[in-house]
C-alpha positions as a Markdown table, in Angstrom:
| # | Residue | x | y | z |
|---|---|---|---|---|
| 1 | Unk | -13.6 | 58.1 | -25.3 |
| 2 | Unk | -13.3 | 55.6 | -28.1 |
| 3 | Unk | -9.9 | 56.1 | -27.8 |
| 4 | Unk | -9.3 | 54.8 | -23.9 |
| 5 | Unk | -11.5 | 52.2 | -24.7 |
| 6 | Unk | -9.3 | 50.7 | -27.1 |
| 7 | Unk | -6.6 | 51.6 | -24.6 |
| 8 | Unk | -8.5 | 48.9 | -22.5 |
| 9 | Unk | -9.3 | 46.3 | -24.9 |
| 10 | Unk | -5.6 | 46.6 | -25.4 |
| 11 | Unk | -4.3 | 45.8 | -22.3 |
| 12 | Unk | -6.5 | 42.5 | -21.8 |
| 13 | Unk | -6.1 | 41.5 | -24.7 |
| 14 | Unk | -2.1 | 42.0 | -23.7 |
| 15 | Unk | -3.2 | 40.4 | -20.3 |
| 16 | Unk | -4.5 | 37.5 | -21.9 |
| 17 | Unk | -2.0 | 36.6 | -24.3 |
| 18 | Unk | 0.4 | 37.3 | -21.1 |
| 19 | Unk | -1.5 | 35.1 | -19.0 |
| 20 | Unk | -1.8 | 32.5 | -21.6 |
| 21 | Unk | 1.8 | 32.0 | -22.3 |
| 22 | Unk | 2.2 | 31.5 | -18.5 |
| 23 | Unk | 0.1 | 28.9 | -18.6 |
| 24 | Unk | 1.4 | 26.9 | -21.7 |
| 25 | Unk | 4.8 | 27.4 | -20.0 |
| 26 | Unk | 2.9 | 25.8 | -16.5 |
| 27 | Unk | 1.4 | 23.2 | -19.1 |
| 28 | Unk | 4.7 | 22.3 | -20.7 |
| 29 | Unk | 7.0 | 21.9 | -17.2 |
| 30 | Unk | 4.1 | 19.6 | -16.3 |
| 31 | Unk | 4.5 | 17.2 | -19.0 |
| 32 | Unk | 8.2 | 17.3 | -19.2 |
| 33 | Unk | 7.8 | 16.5 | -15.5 |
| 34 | Unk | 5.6 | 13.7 | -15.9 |
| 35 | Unk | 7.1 | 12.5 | -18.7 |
| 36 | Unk | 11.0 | 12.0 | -16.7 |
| 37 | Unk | 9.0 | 10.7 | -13.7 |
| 38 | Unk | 7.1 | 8.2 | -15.7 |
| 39 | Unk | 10.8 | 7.0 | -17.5 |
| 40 | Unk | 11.8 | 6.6 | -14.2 |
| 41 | Unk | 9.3 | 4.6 | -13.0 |
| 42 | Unk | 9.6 | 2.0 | -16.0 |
| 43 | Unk | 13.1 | 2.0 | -15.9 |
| 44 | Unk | 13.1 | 1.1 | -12.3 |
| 45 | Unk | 10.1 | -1.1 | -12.6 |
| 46 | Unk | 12.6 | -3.2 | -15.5 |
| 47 | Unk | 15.1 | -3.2 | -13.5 |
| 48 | Unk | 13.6 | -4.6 | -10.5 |
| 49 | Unk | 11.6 | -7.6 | -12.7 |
| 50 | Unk | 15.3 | -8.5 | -14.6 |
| 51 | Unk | 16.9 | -8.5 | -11.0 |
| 52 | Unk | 13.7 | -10.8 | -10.0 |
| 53 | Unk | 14.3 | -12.8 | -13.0 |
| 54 | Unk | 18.2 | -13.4 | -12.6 |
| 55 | Unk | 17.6 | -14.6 | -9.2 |
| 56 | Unk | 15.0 | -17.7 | -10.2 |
| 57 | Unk | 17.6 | -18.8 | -13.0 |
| 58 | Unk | 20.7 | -20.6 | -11.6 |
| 59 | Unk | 23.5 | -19.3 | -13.6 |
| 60 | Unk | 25.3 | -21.3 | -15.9 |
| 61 | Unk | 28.8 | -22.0 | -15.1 |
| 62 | Unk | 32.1 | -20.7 | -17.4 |
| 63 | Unk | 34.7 | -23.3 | -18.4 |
| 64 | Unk | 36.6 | -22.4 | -15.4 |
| 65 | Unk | 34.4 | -22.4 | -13.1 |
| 66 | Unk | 33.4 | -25.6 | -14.3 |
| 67 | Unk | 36.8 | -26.9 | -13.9 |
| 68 | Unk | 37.0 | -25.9 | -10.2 |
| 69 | Unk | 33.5 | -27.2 | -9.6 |
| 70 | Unk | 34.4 | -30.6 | -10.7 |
| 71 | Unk | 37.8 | -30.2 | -9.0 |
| 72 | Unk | 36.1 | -29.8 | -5.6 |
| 73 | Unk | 33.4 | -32.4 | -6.0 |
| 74 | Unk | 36.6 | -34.6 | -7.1 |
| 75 | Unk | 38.7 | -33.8 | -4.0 |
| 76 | Unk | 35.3 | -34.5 | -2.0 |
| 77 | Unk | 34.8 | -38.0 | -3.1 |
| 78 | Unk | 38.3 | -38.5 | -3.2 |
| 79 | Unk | 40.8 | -41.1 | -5.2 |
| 80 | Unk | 41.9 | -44.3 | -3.6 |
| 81 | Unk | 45.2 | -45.4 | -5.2 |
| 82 | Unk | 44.5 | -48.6 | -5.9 |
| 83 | Unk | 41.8 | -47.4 | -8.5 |
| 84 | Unk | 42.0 | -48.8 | -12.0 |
| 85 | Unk | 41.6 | -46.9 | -15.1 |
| 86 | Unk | 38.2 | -48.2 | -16.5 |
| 87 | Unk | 37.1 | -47.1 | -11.8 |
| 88 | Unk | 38.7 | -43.4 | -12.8 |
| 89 | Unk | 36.4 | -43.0 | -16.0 |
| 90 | Unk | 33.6 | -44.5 | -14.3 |
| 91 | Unk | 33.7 | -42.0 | -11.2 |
| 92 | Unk | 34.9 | -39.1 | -13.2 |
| 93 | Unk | 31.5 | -39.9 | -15.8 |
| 94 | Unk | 29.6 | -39.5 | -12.7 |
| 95 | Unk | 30.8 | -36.5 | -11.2 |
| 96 | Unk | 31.1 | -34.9 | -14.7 |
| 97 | Unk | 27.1 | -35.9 | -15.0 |
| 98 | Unk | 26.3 | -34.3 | -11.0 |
| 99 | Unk | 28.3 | -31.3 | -12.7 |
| 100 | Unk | 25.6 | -31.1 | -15.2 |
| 101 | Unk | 23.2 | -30.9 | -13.4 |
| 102 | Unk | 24.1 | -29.0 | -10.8 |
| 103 | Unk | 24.7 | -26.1 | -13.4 |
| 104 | Unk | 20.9 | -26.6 | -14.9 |
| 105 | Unk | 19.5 | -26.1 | -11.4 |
| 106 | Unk | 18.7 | -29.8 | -9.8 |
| 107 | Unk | 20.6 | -30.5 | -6.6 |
């Protein structure tokens, strides 16, 4: 008798380390789980605020873009001929000055 009863006490006790391991295993996927969802989330969540950010901030302008910018606000204002030098480095001040602050964000 004594010996089916440790039989039994066997067996759960093989059933509960069985059933235990399941459940550290259940336990474990969980938190792996939750822990990639939750990198996820604050990835996306910094990507979204820099994107917000990089919109509010005009960006600044490379020397060649700079170039063409005053290029085009030159051709727009245009060059009379008769123009004399001291005219030519006032009006290109100017428009180097509107450049300027174009590229910090005032319009």
């Amino acid at each position: 008798m004594s010996s089916h009863k440790y039989t039994q006490d066997k067996a759960m006790r093989k059933s509960l380390r069985l059933s235990r391991r399941q459940q550290r295993a259940e336990d474990t996927k969980t938190v792996i789980a939750t822990g990639i969802s939750l990198a996820i989330t604050f990835a996306m969540t910094v990507i979204m605020i820099s994107q917000l950010a990089s919109c509010t901030i005009p960006p600044k302008l490379d020397a060649y873009e700079q170039h063409n910018a005053d290029v085009r606000k030159w051709s727009e204002v245009g060059c009379p001929r008769t123009s004399t030098r001291a005219e030519l480095n006032d009006m290109w001040g100017t428009l180097y000055i509107e450049a300027q602050l174009i590229n910090m964000g005032y319009n």
